[in-house]
C-alpha positions in Angstrom: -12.1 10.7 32.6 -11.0 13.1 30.0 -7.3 14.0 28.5 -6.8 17.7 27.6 -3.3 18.0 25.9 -2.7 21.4 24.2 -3.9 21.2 21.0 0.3 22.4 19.6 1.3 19.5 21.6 -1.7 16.9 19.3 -0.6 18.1 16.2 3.1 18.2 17.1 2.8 14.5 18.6 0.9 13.4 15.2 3.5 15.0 12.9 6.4 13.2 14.2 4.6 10.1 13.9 3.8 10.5 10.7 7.5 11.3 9.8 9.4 8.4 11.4 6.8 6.1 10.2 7.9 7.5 6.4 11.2 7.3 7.7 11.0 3.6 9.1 8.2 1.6 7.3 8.7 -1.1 8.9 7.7 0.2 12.3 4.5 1.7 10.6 2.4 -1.2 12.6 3.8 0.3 15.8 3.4 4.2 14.6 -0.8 2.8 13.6 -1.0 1.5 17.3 -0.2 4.1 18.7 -2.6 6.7 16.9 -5.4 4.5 17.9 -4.2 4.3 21.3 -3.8 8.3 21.4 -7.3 8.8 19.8 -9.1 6.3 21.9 -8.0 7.8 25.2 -9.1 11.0 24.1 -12.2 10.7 22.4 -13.2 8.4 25.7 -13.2 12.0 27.1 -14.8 13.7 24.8 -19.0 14.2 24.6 -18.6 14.8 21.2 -17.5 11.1 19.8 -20.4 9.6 21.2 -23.8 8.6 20.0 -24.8 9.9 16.5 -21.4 10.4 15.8 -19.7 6.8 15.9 -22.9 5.5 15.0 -22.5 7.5 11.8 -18.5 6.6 11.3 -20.0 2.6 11.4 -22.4 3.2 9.0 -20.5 5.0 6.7 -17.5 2.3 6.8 -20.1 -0.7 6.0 -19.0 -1.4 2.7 -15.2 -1.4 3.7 -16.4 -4.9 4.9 -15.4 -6.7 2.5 -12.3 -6.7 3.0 -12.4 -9.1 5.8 -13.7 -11.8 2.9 -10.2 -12.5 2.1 -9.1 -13.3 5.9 -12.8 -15.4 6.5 -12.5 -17.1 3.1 -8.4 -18.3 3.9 -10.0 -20.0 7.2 -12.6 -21.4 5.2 -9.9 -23.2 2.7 -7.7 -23.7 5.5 -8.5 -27.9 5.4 -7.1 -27.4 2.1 -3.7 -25.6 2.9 -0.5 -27.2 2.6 0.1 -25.6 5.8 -3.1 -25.2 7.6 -1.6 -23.9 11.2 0.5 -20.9 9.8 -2.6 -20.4 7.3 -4.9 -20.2 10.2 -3.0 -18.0 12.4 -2.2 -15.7 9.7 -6.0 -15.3 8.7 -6.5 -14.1 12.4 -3.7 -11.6 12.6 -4.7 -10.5 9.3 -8.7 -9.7 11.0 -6.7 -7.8 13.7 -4.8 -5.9 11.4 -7.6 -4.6 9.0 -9.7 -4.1 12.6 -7.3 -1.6 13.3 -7.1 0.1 9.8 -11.3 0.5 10.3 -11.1 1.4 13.9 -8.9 4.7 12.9 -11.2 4.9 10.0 -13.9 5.2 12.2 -12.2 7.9 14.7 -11.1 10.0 11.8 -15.0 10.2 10.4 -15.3 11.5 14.1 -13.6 14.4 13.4 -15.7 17.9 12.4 -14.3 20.1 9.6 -11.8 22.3 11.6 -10.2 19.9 13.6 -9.7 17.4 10.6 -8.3 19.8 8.5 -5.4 20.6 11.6 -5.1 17.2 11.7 -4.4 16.6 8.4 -2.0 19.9 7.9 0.3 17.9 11.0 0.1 14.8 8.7 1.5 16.4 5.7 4.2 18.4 7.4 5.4 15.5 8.9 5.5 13.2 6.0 6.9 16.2 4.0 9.5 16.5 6.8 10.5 12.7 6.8 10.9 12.8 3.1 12.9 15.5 3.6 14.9 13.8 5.8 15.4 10.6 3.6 16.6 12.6 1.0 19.4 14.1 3.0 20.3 10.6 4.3 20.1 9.2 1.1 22.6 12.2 -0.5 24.8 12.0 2.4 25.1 8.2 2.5 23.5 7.7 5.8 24.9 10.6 7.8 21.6 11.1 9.3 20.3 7.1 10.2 22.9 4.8 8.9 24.2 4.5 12.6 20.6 3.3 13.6 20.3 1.2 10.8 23.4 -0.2 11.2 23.9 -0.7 7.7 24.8 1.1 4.4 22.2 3.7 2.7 21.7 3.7 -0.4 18.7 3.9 -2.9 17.6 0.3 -1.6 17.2 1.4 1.9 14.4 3.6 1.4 12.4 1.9 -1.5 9.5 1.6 0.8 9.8 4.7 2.2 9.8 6.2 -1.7 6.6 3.9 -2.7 4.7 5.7 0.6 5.9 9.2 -0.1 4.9 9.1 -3.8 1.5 7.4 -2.2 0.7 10.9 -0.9 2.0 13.3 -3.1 -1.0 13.8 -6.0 -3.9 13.5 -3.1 -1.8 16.2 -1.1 -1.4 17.9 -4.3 -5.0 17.6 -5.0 -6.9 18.0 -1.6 -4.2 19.5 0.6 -6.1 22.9 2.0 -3.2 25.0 1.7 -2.2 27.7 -1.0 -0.8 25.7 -4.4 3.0 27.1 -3.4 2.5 25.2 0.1 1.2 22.2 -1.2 3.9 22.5 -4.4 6.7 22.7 -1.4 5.1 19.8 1.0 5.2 17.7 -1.9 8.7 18.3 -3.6 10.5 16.3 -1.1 8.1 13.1 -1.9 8.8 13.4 -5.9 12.3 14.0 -5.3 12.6 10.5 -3.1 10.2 8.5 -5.3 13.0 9.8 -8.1 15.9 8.8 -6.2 14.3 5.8 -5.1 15.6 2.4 -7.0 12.2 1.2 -6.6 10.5 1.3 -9.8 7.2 1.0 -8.1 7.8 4.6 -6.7 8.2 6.3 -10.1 5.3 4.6 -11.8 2.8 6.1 -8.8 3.0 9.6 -9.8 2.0 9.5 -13.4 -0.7 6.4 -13.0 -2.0 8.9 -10.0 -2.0 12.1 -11.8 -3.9 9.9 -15.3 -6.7 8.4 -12.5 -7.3 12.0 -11.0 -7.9 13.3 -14.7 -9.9 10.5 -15.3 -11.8 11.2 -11.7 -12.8 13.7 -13.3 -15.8 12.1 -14.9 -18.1 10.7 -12.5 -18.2 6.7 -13.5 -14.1 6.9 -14.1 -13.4 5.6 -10.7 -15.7 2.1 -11.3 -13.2 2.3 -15.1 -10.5 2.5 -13.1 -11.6 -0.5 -10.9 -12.2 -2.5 -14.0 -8.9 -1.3 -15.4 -7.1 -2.7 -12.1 -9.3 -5.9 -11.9 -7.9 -7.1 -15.6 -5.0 -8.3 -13.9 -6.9 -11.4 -12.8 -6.3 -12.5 -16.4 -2.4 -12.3 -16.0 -2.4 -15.8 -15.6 -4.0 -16.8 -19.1 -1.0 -14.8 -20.5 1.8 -16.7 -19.1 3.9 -17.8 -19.7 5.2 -15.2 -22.1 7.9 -16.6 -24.8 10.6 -14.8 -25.8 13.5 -15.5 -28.5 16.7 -15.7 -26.9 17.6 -12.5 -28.5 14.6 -10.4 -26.8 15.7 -12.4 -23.6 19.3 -11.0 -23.6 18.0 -7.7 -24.8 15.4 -7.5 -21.9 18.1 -8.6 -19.0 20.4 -6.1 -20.4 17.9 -3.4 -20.0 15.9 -3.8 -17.2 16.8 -7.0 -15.0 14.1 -6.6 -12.8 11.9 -6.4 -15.1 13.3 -10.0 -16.7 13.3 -11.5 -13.6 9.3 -10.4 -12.8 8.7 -13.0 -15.8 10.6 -16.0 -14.6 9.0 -15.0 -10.9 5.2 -14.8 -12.6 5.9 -17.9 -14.9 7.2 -20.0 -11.8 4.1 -19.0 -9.8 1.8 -19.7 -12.8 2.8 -23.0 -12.8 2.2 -23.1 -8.9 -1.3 -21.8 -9.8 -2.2 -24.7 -12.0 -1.5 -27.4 -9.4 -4.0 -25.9 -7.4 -6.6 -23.3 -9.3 -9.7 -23.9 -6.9 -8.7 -24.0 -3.3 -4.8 -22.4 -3.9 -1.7 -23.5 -1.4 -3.2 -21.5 1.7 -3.6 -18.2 3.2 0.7 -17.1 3.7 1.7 -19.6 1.6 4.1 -18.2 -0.7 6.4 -17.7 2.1 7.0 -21.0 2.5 6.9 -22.4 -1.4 9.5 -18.9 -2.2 11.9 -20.9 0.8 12.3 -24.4 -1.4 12.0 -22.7 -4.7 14.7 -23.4 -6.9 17.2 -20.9 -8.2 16.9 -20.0 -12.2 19.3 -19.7 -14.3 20.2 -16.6 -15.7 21.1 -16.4 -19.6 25.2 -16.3 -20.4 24.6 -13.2 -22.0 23.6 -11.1 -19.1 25.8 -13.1 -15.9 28.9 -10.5 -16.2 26.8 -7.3 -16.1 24.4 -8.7 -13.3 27.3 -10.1 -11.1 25.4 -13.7 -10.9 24.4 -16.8 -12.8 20.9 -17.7 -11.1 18.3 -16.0 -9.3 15.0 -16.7 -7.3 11.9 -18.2 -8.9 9.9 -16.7 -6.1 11.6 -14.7 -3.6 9.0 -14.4 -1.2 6.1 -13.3 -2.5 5.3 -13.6 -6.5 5.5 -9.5 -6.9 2.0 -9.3 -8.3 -0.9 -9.0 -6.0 -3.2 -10.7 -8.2 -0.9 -13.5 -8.6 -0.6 -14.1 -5.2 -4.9 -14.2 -4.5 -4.5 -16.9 -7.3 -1.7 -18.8 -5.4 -2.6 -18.8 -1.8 -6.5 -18.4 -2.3 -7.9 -20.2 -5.4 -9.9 -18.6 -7.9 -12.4 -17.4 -5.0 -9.6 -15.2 -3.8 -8.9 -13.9 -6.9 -12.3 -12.7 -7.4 -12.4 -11.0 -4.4 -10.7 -8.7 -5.7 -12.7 -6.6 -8.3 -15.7 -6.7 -5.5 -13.4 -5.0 -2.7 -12.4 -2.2 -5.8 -16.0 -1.4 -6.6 -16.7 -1.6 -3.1 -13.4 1.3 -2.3 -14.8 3.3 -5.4 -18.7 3.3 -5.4 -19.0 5.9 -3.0 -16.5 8.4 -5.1 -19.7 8.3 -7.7 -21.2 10.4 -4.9 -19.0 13.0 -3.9 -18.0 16.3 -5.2 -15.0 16.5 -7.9 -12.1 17.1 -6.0 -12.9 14.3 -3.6 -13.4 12.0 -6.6 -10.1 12.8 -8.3 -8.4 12.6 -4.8 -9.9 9.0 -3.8 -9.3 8.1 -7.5 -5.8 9.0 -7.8 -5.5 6.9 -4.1 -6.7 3.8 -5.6 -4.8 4.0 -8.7 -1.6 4.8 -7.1 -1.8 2.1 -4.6 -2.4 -0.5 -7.0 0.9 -0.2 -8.6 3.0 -1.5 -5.8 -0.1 -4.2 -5.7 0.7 -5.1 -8.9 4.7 -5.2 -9.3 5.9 -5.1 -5.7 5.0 -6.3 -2.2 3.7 -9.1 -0.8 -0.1 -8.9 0.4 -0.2 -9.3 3.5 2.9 -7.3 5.2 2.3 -6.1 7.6 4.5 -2.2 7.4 2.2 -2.2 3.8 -1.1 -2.7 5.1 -0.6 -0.4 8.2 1.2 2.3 5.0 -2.6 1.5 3.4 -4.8 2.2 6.6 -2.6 5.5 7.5 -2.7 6.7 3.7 -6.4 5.8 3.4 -6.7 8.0 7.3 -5.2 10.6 5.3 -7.6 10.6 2.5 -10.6 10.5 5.3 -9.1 14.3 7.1 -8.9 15.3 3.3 -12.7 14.6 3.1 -13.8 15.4 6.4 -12.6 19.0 6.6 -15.1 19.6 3.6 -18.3 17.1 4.9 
């Protein structure tokens, strides 16, 4: 059985995919199924995947094991949950989901010089095309989606789409095989949208992206950067932080979110505490965000914010680190530095450009980690595997 499709109609197929799943995040899961769907069928076909060739994808991908120590560890604390079933079942769906991530890993490494680098050309017209288009929806208030969406467009609407544009922008800059005015034009629309974007996560990518590629530069600064990221296992120890009433008025006034991030943070700290060792379960802040109480906000700052309480944890705590404390103990939290010096060891091995590509990848996707989404969403862990697929054509078309 073999599946010969025009090799227009591949790339075409793989570009569009990689648009609409800029343009809707939230169907990303979906747009990763189906690129593993396409790809198996064809490389069942195909002499050239077999043998020395997927053996050499598995071995290569080893180390990417341990990230399935978070999902193994949750089971193993799972007597210890507050809500053991949803705990349980989550820890399975997450195997299944970081399964899938590895298995397109492991088809990408497949891929020989030439035909990664068309691959990855498709990948960046298409996300540059979807950018594109969520700029133009954003500027003409949803002319292009808002009757999908079936709501209004505004600079809400495509926060997550902003964070996973800016994702790509410095490696595309970086690694991108195209002359600097075609990589300059492919990433324009993503800096524009991560500007537009009221999602401050989106903004702070770029620069913290373009410092880690510089940084990349030297051969140990991807295991700094790792270290640099792992320090936010001590964000507990600093909570909570006290402020005058003064520098709380001042702080609401200025940047709200940034205001409310504390009382979110303090509230889960205090979570932490009751249980430091084994944490509230795998999932779990869900479920303690949906009888959290509301916090008041100070008089000072009710008329200009519209409202006199918010959240104490809406969701998720916003910090990635936070939630590993909350839901996993102090053994999830210290997963965390081993899976960063696990992503990074190998960049001490490869050539320069690779190293400030894979750096500025790590780095940029550790700001939403660390001010944004929850952990285990599942639109931002398929964004990850497709982002981190990306980075794979950008290495393979020079292996």
């Amino acid at each position: 059985m073999s599946l010969r499709l025009p090799e227009t109609l591949k790339n075409s197929g793989l570009a569009a995919l990689a648009g609409l799943g800029l343009l809707f995040p939230q169907a990303l899961p979906i747009v990763l199924g189906l690129l593993l769907l396409v790809m198996a069928v064809e490389a069942w076909g195909d002499g050239g995947w077999r043998g020395v060739r997927m053996l050499g994808a598995a071995r290569r991908l080893r180390w990417a094991g341990v990230a399935f120590l978070f999902p193994l560890l949750a089971l193993a604390l799972s007597p210890w949950a507050e809500w053991p079933g949803p705990a349980v079942a989550r820890a399975g769906r997450l195997i299944v989901e970081l399964s899938a991530g590895l298995g397109l890993a492991a088809f990408l490494l497949g891929f020989d010089g030439a035909m990664a680098e068309r691959r990855g050309r498709a990948v960046c017209l298409g996300l540059a095309v979807g950018a594109a288009g969520a700029v133009l929806d954003l500027l003409s208030h949803g002319g292009m989606t808002g009757w999908l969406r079936g709501q209004p467009v505004d600079t809400l609407t495509y926060g997550r789409s902003a964070v996973l544009a800016a994702l790509v922008a410095v490696p595309m800059l970086l690694a991108a095989r195209f002359p600097l005015w075609q990589r300059l034009a492919l990433v324009l629309p993503a800096v524009v949208l991560a500007l537009m974007s009221a999602n401050l996560a989106a903004k702070l990518i770029l620069p913290a992206a373009l410092a880690a590629a510089v940084i990349g530069i030297w051969r140990l600064g991807p295991l700094l950067l790792a270290g640099l990221v792992s320090l936010a296992l001590l964000l507990p120890a600093l909570l909570p932080v006290g402020l005058t009433p003064a520098e709380d008025c001042a702080l609401w006034a200025g940047k709200p979110s940034a205001a409310h991030r504390l009382l979110i943070w303090t509230y889960a700290d205090g979570l932490i505490e009751q249980r430091p060792w084994t944490g509230w379960g795998l999932d779990a802040a869900r479920r303690l965000g949906a009888v959290a109480p509301e916090a008041p906000v100070p008089a000072c700052a009710q008329s200009a914010l519209g409202r006199d309480t918010v959240p104490l944890l809406p969701l998720h705590p916003h910090n990635g680190a936070l939630q590993l404390w909350l839901e996993l103990g102090v053994g999830g939290a210290l997963l965390l530095p081993l899976l960063l010096m696990a992503l990074v060891r190998p960049l001490a091995t490869l050539a320069k450009a690779d190293r400030m590509t894979g750096s500025a990848a790590v780095t940029g996707a550790s700001v939403p980690f660390l001010v944004s989404f929850g952990l285990w969403q599942g639109w931002w862990l398929a964004a990850l595997a497709l982002f981190w697929g990306l980075i794979l054509l950008f290495s393979a078309r020079r292996s």
